[in-house]
C-alpha positions in Angstrom: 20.6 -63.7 -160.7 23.2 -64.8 -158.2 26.9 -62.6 -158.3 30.3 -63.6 -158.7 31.9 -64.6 -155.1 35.3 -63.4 -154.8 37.9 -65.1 -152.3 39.2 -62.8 -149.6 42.7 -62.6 -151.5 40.8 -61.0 -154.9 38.6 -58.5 -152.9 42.4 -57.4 -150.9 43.9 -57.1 -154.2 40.9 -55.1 -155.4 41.1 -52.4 -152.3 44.9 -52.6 -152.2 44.7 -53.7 -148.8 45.9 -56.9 -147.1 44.3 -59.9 -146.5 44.9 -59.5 -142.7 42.9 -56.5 -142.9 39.7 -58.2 -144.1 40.2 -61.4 -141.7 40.2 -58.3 -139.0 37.4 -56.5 -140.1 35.2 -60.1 -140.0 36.4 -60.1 -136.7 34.9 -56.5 -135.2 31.8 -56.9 -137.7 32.8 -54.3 -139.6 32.8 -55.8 -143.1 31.7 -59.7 -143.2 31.7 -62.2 -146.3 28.6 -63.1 -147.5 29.9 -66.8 -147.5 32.2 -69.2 -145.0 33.2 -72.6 -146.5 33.0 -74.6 -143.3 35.3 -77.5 -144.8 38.0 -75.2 -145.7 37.1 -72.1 -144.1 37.8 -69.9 -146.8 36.0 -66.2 -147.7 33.7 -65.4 -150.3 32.3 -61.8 -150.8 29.4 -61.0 -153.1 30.4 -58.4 -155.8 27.2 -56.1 -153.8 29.2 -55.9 -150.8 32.3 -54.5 -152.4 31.1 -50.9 -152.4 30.4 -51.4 -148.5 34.6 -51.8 -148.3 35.1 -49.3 -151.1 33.2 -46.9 -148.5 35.0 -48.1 -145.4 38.1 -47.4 -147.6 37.6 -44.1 -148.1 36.3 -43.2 -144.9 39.9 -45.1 -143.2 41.3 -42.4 -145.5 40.2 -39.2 -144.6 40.9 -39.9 -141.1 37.9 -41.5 -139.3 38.3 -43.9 -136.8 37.1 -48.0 -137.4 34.4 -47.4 -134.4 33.4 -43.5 -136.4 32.7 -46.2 -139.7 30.9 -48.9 -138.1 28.5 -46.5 -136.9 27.9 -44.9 -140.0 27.4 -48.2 -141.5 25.3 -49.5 -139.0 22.9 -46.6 -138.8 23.1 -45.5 -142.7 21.4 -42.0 -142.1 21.8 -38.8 -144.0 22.0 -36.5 -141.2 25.0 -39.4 -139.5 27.5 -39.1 -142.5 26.1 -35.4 -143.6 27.2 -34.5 -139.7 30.4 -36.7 -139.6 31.6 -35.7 -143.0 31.2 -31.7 -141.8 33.0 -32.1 -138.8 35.9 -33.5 -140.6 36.3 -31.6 -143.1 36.4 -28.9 -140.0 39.4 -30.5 -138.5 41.1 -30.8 -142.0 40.3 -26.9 -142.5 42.3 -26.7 -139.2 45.1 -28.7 -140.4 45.1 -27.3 -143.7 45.7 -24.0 -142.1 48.5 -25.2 -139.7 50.3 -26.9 -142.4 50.1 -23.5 -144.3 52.0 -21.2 -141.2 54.4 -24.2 -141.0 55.0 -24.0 -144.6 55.7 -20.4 -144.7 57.6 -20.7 -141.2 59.8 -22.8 -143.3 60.0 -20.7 -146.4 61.3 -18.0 -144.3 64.0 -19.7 -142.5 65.2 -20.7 -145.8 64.9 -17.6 -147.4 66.9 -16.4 -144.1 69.5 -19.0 -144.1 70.3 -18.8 -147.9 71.2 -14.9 -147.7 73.2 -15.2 -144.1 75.6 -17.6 -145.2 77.2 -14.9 -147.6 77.9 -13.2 -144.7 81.5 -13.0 -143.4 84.4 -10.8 -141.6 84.8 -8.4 -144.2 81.3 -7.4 -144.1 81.7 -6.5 -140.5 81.6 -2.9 -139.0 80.6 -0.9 -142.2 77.4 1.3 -141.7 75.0 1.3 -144.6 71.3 3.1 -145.4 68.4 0.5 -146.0 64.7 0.8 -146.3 62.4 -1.0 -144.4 58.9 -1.7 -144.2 56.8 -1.9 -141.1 57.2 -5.0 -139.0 56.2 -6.3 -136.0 58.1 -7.6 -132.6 57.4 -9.1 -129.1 60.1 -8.1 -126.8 60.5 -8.1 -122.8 63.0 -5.8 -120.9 66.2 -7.9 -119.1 64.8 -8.3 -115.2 68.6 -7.9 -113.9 71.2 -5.8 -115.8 72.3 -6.7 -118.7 74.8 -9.0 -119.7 74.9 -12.2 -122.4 73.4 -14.4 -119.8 70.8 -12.5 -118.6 69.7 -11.8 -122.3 69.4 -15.4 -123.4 67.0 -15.8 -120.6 65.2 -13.0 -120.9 64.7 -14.5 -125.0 63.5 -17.8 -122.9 61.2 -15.5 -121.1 60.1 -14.3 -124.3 59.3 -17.6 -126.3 57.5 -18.6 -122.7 55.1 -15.7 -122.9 54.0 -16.7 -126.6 53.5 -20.1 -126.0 51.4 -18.9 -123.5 49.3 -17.2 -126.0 49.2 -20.3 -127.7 51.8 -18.9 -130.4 55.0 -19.4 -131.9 57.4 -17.7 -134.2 60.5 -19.0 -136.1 60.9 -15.3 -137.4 64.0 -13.4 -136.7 65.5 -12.6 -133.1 67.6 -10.5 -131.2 68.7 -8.1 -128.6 66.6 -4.7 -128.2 68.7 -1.6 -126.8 66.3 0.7 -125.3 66.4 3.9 -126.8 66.6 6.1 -123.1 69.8 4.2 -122.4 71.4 6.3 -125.3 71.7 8.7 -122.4 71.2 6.9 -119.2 73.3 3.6 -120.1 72.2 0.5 -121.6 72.9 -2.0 -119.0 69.6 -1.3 -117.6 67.7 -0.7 -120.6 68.1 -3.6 -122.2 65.7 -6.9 -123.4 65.3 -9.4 -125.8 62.7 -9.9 -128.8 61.6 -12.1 -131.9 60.0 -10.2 -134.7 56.5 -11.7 -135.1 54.2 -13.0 -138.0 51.9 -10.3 -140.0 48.8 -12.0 -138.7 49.9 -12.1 -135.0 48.0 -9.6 -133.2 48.8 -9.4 -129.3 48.5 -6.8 -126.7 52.3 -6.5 -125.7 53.4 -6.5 -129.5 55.2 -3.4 -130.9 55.2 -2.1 -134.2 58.9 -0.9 -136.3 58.1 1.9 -138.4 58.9 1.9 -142.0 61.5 4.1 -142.9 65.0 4.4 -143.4 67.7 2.4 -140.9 71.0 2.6 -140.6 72.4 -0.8 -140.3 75.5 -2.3 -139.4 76.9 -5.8 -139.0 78.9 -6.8 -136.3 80.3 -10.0 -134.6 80.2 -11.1 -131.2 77.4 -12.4 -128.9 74.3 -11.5 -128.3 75.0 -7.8 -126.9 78.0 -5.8 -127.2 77.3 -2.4 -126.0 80.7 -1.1 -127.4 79.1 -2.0 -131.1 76.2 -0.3 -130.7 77.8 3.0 -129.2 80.2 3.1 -132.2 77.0 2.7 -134.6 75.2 6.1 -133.0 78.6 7.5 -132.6 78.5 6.7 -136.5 74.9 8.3 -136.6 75.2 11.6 -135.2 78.6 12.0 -136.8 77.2 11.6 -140.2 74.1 14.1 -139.6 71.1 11.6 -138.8 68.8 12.0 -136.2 67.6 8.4 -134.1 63.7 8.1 -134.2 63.7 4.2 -132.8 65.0 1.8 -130.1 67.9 -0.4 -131.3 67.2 -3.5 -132.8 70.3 -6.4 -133.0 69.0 -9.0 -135.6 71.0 -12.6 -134.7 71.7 -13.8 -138.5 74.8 -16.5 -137.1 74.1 -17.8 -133.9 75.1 -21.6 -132.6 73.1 -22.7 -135.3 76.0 -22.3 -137.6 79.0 -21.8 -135.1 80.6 -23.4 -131.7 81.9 -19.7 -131.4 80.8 -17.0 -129.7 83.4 -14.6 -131.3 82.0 -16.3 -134.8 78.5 -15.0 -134.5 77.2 -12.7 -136.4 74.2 -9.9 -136.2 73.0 -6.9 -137.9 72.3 -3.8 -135.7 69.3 -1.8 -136.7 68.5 2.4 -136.1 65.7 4.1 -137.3 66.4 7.6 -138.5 66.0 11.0 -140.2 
């Protein structure tokens, strides 16, 4: 029993793909008509060749390559498309998993950006009690003293190192006052850091205990050691005992402000 033949602008309507798309794929030998009118030179495909293209489809879809399908459909083994198939659903496994930190990278920042913007003068300057649980952070000690310069390049230095690891982190960042320079000056115990991912395990990473912090926002750049003596002044006045290294979360940088004097950031002190 001899098929149907369908003209080349059927079978495109068919796949949902242009008619260009077929005339190409004649071209490369990837999918032929059956049929060539040599008076008018028009396409015909035989309805058993439409689940060739429906294949070809499909495979175009999930990401292989023209050259990957005509070599599956040249060789037509098991083990071939068993193989090919495997190794990419690998790579979409892979991607999967990238979309998914991107996804949460994103959740965060929103979560982040939606509480900040609440934030304003009023709220500066007022030392508060709030529990934390354990986190992580990657930080690097300034290389010269400290100053607002040397801190945003030590940060560079920072982002540098975890790129070199093959890492990145969209997580929260800041200015870490060394907890010796309570007594022997800040200027030289001083770095920069960006709290880190759960599931980010490096050797230079270090852990912030869970416990109780006293916080306190304050305005200004990125390190003001005038805010944080007033803080520990705040501390030890009020009976409290610092456990921790001081932590300066940036929660208003130039994201949202031109200003230096605009920026805001929350100063963090473990304690008992």
């Amino acid at each position: 029993m001899e098929h149907k033949k369908y003209k080349i602008n059927e079978v495109a309507k068919m796949h949902n793909i242009s008619k260009k798309t077929l005339i190409y794929y004649d071209k490369i030998g990837l999918f032929r008509p059956q049929y060539v009118d040599e008076v008018n030179n028009y396409r015909y495909y035989d309805m058993k060749e439409l689940p060739i293209l429906k294949q070809i489809v499909y495979l175009k879809k999930i990401g292989f390559s023209l050259k990957e399908i005509k070599n599956l459909l040249d060789n037509r083994e098991h083990d071939l498309i068993i193989n090919a198939l495997s190794s990419r659903n690998n790579e979409i496994m892979k991607e999967i998993d990238k979309l998914e930190d991107m996804h949460k990278s994103i959740e965060h920042l929103l979560n982040f950006y939606r509480k900040t913007k609440y934030l304003d003068k009023r709220d500066l300057y007022k030392p508060s009690v709030k529990i934390f649980t354990q986190r992580k952070i990657f930080y690097l000690k300034c290389e010269e003293e400290g100053n607002v310069e040397e801190i945003m390049l030590t940060y560079r230095r920072v982002l540098k190192r975890l790129q070199e690891l093959n890492l990145f982190s969209h997580k929260e960042y800041g200015t870490i006052y060394l907890k010796e320079g309570i007594e022997y000056g800040f200027k030289h115990n001083v770095g920069s850091f960006i709290s880190i991912p759960d599931n980010y395990n490096i050797k230079e990473q270090t852990i912030l205990e869970e416990g109780k912090y006293i916080c306190m926002y304050k305005d200004g750049g990125y390190y003001n050691e005038e805010a944080v003596k007033y803080l520990l002044k705040w501390i030890q006045e009020n009976g409290y005992e610092v456990l921790s290294d001081i932590y300066e979360y940036c929660l208003i940088d130039y994201t949202f402000t031109k200003s230096v004097d605009d920026m805001i950031s929350e100063i963090q002190v473990r304690v008992r």
